[in-house]
Backbone as JSON, one array per atom type, in Angstrom:
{
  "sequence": "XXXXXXXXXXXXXXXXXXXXXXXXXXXXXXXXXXXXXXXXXXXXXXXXXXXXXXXXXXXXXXXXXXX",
  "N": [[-70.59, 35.17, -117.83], [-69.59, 35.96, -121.15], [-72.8, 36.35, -123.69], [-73.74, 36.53, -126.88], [-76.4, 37.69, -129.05], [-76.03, 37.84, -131.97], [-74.09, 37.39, -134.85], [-73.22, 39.68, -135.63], [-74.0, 41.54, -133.59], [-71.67, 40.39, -131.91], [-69.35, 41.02, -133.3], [-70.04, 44.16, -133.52], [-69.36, 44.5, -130.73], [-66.68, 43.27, -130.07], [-65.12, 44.71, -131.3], [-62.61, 45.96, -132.08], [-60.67, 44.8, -130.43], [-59.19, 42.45, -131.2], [-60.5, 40.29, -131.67], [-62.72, 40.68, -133.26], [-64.88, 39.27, -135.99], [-64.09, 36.38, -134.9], [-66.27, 34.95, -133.7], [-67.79, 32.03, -132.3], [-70.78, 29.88, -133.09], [-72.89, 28.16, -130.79], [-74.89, 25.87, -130.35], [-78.02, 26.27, -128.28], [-78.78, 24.04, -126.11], [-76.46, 22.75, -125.8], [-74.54, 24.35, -125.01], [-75.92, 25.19, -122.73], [-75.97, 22.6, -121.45], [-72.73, 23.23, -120.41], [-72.95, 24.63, -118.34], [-72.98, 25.21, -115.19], [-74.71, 25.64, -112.06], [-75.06, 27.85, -111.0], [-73.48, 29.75, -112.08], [-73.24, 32.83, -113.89], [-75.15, 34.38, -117.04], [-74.43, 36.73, -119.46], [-76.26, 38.37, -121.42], [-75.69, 40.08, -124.52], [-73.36, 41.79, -123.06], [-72.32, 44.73, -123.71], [-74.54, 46.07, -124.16], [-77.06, 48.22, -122.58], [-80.0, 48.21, -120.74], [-78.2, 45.64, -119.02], [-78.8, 42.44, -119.7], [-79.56, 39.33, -117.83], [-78.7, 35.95, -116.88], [-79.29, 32.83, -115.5], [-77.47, 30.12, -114.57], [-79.12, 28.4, -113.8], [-81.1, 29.09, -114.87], [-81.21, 29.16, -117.56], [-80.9, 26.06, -118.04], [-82.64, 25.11, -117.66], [-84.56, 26.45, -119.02], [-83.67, 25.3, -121.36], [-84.09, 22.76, -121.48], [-86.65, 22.4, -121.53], [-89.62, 21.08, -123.2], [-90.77, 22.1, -126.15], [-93.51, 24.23, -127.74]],
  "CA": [[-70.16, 34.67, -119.12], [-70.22, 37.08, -122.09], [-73.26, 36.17, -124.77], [-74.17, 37.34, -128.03], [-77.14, 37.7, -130.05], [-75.78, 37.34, -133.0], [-72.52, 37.51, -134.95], [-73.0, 41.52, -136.05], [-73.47, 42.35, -132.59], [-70.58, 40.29, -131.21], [-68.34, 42.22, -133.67], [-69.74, 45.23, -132.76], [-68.91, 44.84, -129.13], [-65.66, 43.2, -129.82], [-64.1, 46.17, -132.52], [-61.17, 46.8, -131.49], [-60.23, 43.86, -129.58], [-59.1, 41.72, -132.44], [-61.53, 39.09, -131.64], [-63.6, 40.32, -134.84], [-64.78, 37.46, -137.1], [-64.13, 35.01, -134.2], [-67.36, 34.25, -132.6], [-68.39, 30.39, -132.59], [-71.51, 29.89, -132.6], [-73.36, 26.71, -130.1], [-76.27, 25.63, -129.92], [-78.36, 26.42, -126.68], [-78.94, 23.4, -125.25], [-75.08, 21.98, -125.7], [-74.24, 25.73, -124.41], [-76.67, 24.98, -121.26], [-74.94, 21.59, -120.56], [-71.94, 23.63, -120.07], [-73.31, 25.97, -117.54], [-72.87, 25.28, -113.73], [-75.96, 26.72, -111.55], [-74.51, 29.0, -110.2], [-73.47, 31.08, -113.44], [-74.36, 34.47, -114.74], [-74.94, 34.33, -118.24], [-74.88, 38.38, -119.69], [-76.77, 38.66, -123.49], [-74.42, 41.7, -124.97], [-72.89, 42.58, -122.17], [-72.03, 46.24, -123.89], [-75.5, 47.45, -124.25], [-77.5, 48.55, -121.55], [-79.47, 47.47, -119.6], [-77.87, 44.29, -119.36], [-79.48, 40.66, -119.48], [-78.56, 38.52, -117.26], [-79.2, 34.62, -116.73], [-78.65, 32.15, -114.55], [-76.79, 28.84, -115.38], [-80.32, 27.55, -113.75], [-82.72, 29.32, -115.68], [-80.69, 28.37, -118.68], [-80.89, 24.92, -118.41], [-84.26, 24.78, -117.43], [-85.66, 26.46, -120.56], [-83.01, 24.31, -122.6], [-84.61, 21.26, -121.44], [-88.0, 22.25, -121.06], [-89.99, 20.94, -124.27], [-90.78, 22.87, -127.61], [-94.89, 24.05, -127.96]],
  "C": [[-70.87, 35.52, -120.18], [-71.54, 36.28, -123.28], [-73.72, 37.08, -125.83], [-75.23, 36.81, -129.17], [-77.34, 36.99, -131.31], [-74.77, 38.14, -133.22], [-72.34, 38.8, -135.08], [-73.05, 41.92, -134.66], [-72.2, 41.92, -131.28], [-69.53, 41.18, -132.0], [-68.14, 43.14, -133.01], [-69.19, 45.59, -131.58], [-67.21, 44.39, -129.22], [-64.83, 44.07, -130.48], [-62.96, 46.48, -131.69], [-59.89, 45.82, -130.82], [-59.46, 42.69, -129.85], [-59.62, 40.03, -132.32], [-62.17, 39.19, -132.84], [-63.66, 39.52, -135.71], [-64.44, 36.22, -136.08], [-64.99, 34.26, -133.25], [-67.9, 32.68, -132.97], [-69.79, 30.17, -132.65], [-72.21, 27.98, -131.77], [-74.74, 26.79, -129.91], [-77.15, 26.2, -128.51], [-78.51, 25.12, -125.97], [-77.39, 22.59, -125.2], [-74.4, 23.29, -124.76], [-74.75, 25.55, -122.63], [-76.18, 24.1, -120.34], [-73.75, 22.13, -120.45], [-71.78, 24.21, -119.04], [-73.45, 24.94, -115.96], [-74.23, 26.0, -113.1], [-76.18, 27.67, -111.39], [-73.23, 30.2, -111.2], [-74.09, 31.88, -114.03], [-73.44, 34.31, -115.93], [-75.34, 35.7, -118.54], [-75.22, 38.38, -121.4], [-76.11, 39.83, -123.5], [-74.32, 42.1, -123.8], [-72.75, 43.69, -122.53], [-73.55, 46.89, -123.97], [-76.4, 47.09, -122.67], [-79.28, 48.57, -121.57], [-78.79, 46.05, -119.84], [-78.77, 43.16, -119.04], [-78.84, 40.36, -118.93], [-79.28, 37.29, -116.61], [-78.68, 34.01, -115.77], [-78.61, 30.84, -115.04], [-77.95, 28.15, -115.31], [-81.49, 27.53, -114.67], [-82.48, 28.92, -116.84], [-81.24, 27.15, -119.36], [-81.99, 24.38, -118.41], [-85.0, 25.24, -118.81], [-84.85, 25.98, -121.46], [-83.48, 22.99, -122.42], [-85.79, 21.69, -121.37], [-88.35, 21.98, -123.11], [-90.69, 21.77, -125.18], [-92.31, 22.63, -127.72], [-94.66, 24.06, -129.43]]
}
């Protein structure tokens, strides 16, 4: 599952695609209850190297509590 940063670099990655201007943004922990375990989450997929999460590790630091 594609993620993004923030909205300038979802543009950038989507240019062309005519997605531009349509990124939503969600919270993380409403984002996390979405996520299955067993999902790879990719931060900008276009740049390199890529991030990449797991629906587990996700949810775990979306529930874990705020120092």
């Amino acid at each position: 599952i594609p993620v993004f940063s923030d909205r300038k670099t979802f543009d950038e990655e989507a240019y062309g695609t005519g997605f531009e201007g349509k990124a939503v943004s969600v919270a993380a922990s409403r984002f996390a209850s979405l996520l299955r375990e067993d999902d790879v989450v990719v931060l900008n997929p276009g740049h390199r190297p890529a991030i990449e999460f797991s629906g587990h590790d996700l949810k775990a630091l979306a529930t874990r509590p705020s120092s």
